[in-house]
C-alpha positions in Angstrom: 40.1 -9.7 9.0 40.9 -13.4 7.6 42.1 -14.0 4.0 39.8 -15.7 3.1 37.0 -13.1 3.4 35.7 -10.5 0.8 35.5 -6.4 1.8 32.1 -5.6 1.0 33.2 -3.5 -2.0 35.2 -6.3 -3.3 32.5 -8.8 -3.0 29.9 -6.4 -4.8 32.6 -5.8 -7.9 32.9 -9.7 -7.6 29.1 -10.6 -8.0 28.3 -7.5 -9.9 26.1 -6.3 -7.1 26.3 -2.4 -4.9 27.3 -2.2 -1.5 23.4 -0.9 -0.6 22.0 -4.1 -2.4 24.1 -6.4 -0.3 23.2 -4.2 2.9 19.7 -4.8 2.1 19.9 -8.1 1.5 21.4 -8.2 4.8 18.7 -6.5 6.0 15.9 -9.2 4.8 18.0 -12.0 5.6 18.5 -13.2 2.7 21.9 -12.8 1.9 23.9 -12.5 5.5 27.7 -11.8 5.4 30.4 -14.3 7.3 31.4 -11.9 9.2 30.6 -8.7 10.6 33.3 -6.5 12.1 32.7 -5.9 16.1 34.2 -2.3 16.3 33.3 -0.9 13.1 30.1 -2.7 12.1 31.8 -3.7 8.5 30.5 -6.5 6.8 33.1 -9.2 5.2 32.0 -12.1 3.1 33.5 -15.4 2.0 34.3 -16.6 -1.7 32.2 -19.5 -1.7 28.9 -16.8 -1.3 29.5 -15.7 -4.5 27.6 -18.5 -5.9 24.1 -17.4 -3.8 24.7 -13.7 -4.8 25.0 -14.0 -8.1 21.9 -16.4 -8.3 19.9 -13.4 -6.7 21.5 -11.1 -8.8 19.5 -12.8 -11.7 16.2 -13.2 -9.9 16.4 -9.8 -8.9 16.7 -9.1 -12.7 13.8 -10.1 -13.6 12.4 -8.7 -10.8 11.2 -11.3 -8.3 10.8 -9.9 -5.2 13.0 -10.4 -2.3 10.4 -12.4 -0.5 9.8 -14.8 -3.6 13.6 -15.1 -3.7 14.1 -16.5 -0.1 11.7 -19.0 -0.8 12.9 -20.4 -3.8 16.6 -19.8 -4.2 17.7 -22.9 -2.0 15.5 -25.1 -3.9 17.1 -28.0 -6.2 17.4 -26.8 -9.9 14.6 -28.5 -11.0 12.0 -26.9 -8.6 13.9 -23.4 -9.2 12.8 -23.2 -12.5 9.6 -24.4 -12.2 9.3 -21.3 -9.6 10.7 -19.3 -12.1 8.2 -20.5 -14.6 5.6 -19.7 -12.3 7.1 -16.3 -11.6 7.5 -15.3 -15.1 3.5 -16.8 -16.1 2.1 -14.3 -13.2 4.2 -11.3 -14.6 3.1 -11.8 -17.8 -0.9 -12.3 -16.6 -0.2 -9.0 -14.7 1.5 -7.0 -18.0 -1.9 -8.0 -19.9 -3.7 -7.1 -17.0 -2.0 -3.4 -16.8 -2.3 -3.3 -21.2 -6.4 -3.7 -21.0 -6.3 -1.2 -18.2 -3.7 1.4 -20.3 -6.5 0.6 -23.2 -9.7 1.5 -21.5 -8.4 4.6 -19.9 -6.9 5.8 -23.1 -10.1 4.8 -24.7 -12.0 6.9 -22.1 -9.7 10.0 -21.8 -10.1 10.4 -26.1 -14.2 10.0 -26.2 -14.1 6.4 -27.4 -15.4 4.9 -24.3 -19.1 5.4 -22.6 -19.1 6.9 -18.8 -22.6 7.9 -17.1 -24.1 11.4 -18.2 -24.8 14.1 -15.9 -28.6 13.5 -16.6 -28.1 9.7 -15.1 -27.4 10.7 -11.4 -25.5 7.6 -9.3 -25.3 7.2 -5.9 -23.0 4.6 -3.5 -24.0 1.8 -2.3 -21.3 0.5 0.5 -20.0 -1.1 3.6 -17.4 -0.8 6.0 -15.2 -2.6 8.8 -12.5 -3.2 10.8 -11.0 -5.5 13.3 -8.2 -5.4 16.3 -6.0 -8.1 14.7 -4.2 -11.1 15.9 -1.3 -9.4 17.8 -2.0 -5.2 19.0 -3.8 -5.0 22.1 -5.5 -1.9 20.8 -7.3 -0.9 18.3 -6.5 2.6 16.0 -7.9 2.0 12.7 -11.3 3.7 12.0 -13.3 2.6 8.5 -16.5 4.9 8.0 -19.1 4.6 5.0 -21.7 7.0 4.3 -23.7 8.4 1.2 -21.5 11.3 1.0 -18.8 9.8 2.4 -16.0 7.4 2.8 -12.7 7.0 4.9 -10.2 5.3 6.4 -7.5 6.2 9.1 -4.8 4.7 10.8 -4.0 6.4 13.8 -0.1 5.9 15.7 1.3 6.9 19.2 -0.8 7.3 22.4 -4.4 8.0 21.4 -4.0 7.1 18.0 -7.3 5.8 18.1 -8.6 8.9 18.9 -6.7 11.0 16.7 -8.4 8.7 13.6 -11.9 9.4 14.8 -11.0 13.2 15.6 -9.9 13.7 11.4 -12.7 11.8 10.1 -14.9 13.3 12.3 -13.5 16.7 10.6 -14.7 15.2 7.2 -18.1 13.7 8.2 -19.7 16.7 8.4 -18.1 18.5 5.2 -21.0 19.8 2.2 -20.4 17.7 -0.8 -21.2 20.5 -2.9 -19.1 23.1 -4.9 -16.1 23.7 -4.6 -14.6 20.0 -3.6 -10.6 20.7 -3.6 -11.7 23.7 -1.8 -13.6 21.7 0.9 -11.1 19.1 0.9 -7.7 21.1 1.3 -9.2 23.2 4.9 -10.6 20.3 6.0 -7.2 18.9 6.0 -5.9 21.8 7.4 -8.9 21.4 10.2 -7.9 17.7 10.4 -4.4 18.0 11.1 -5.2 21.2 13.8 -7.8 18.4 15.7 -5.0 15.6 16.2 -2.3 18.7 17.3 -4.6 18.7 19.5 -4.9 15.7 21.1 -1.2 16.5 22.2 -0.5 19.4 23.2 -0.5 18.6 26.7 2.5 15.5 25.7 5.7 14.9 24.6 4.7 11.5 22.9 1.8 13.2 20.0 0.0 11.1 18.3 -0.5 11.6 14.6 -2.9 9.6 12.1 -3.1 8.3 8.1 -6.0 9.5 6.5 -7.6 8.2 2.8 -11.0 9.9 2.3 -13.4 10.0 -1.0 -16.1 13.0 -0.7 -19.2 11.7 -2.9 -20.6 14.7 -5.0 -23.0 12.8 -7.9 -20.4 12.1 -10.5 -17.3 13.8 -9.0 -15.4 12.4 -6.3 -13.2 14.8 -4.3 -10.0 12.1 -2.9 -7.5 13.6 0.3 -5.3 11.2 1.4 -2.1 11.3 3.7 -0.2 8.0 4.5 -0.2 5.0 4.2 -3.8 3.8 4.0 -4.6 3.4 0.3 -7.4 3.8 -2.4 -7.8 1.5 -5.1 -10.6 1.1 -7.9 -12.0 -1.5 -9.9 -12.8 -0.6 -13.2 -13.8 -3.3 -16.2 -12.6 -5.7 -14.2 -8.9 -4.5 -13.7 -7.3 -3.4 -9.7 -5.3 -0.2 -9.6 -4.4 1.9 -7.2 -4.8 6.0 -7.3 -3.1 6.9 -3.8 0.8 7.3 -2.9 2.2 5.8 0.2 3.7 9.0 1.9 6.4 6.7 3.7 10.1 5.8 3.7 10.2 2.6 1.6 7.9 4.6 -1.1 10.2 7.3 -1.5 12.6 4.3 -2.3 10.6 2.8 -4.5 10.0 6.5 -6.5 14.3 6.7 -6.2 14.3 3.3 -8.3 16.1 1.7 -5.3 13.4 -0.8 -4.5 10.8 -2.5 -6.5 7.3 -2.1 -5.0 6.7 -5.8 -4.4 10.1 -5.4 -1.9 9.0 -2.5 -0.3 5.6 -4.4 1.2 8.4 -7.0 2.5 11.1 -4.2 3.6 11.9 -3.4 7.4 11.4 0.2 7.6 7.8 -0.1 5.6 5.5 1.4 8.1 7.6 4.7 8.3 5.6 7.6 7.5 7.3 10.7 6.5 3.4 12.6 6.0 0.4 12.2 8.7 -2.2 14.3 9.6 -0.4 15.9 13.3 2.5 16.9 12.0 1.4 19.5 10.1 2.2 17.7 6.5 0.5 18.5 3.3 -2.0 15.6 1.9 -2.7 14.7 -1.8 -5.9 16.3 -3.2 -7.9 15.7 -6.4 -11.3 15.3 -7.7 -11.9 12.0 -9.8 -15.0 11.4 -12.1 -17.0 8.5 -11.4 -18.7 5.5 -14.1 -21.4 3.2 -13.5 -20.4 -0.2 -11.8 -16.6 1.8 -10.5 -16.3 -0.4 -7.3 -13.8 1.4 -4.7 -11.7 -0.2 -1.5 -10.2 2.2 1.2 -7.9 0.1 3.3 -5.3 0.5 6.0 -1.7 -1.4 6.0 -3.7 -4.3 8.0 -5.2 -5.4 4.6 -2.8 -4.3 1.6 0.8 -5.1 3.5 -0.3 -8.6 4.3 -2.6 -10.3 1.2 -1.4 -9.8 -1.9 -3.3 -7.3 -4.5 -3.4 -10.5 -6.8 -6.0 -12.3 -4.0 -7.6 -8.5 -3.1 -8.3 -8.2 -6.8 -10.3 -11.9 -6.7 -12.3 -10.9 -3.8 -12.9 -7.5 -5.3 -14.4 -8.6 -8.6 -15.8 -11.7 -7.5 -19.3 -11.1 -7.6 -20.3 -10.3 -3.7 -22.2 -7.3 -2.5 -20.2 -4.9 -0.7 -20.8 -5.7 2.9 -19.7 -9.8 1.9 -16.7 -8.2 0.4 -15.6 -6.2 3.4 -16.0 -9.5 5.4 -14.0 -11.9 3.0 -11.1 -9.0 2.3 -10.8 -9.0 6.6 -11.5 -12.9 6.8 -8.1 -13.0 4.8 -5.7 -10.6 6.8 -6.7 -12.7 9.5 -6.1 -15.9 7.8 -2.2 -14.0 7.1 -1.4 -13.4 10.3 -3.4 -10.2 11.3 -0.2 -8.9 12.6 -1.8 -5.2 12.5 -5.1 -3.6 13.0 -7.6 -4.0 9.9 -9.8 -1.3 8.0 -11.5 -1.2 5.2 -14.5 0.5 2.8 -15.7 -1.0 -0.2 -18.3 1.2 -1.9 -20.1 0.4 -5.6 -21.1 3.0 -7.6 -24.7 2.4 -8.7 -27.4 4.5 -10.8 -30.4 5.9 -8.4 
């Protein structure tokens, strides 16, 4: 290789950056070396890159995601600091969003806060949908809403369609009384035995995400496995209370990627857990409050508007049927490069 051109190590000692952040930079496009070795695949890089890397060295630092960074770091200085302005404002907004939250809970787990008594019985009131998209011919996501309960799947592979309405046809009929983690851990096990199913008779199986809330008066017994997601709305504030059982999460967990890259990262929709290949799911049982407001979605909704613009359409007032609408009238204003489900359900007294 030329002179002029850097080894990949000795461009990462250079602009204070590893090997496997330059790769994936690489990777996104945002950071492309001069010259890629045709034999071995070795990346090389010239001097006068240094400048670029080390300016997304900083961003990264304070943690603007990769995205964000491609956008903004060829703008003139002026306008890069105003983006960085802007950057740093939303942060901030979002650190005093995640403080009230850390308050209420902590105010609620010691006694301080109020949640509905046992003697003040609630009940759901909800809605659900789902479209095809923009670009897949066919459609495999599946949102269900009923008063005992919700779910959304996101089925994969030939019949994946059917191997979403074969587990939530599993939970559909399940007694939301008792025992919930009971219920909910061998109807997983019942879940994952209908989409082996589906094929036996193939090579090419198809397999299926699964995010399901079983309604039991003030309890609310969660399995999930995937990457469809659960997220509540609580005085006002968005979290999320499922794990993405993928590749870029376990990334993510490994403190190799923040999670606003991994919505952005190539490899996002790899699952390493679905229901048909005989993998475990999460199970829990959550308490419910008065005026809780929940959203099931598949990767259709959450991978392609941001939780900033969920959360306004979330707390902004409409019933839950108008919600489901607007949150789907958005992915397809995005692009709708995937199939769309989602379940918004408000938790109201009887």
């Amino acid at each position: 290789m030329a002179d002029e051109f850097l080894t990949i190590g000795a461009f990462a000692r250079a602009a204070r950056l590893s090997p496997k952040a330059l790769r994936l930079y690489d990777d996104v496009g945002l950071l492309r070396p001069a010259a890629v070795d045709a034999d071995s695949g070795y990346r090389y890089y010239a001097p006068a890159q240094l400048d670029r890397a080390r300016l997304v060295a900083w961003l990264r630092r304070i943690d603007m995601p990769l995205a964000r960074i491609k956008e903004v770091c060829d703008l003139p200085g002026a306008e890069l600091a105003a983006a960085i302005g802007e950057h740093m404002a939303h942060a901030e907004a979002e650190l005093a969003a995640r403080r009230r939250l850390a308050g209420f809970l902590t105010d609620h787990l010691t006694g301080k806060g109020t949640t509905m008594s046992e003697t003040h019985p609630l009940g759901l009131r909800f809605a659900a949908g789902s479209e095809i998209g923009q670009v897949r011919d066919n459609h495999q996501d599946l949102a269900y809403a009923g008063s005992t309960l919700l779910a959304v799947a996101d089925g994969s592979g030939p019949a994946g369609d059917r191997a979403a309405a074969a587990a939530v046809d599993v939970f559909r009929s399940l007694p939301a009384t008792g025992d919930l983690l009971g219920t909910l851990t061998a109807a997983v096990r019942d879940a994952d035995a209908a989409v082996l199913a589906l094929g036996a008779d193939s090579d090419e199986r198809p397999i299926t995400t699964l995010t399901a809330l079983l309604w039991s008066g003030t309890r609310i017994g969660v399995a999930h496995i995937g990457d469809t997601r659960a997220y509540l709305v609580r005085g006002g504030e968005l979290s999320r209370f499922t794990d993405d059982h993928s590749y870029v999460q376990g990334l993510v967990d490994a403190g190799e990627l923040s999670a606003a890259d991994a919505v952005t990262h190539p490899q996002r929709p790899l699952l390493v857990r679905a229901l048909g290949a005989a993998a475990e799911a999460d199970v829990a049982v959550r308490t419910a409050v008065q005026d809780d407001r929940y959203l099931l979605c598949s990767d259709g909704l959450w991978a392609v508007v941001p939780a900033g613009r969920i959360a306004e359409v979330l707390t902004a007032g409409h019933d839950p049927q108008e919600t489901v609408r607007l949150l789907i009238e958005e992915a397809m204003h995005a692009g709708a490069p995937d199939n769309i489900a989602c379940v918004v359900a408000d938790v109201v007294p009887l």
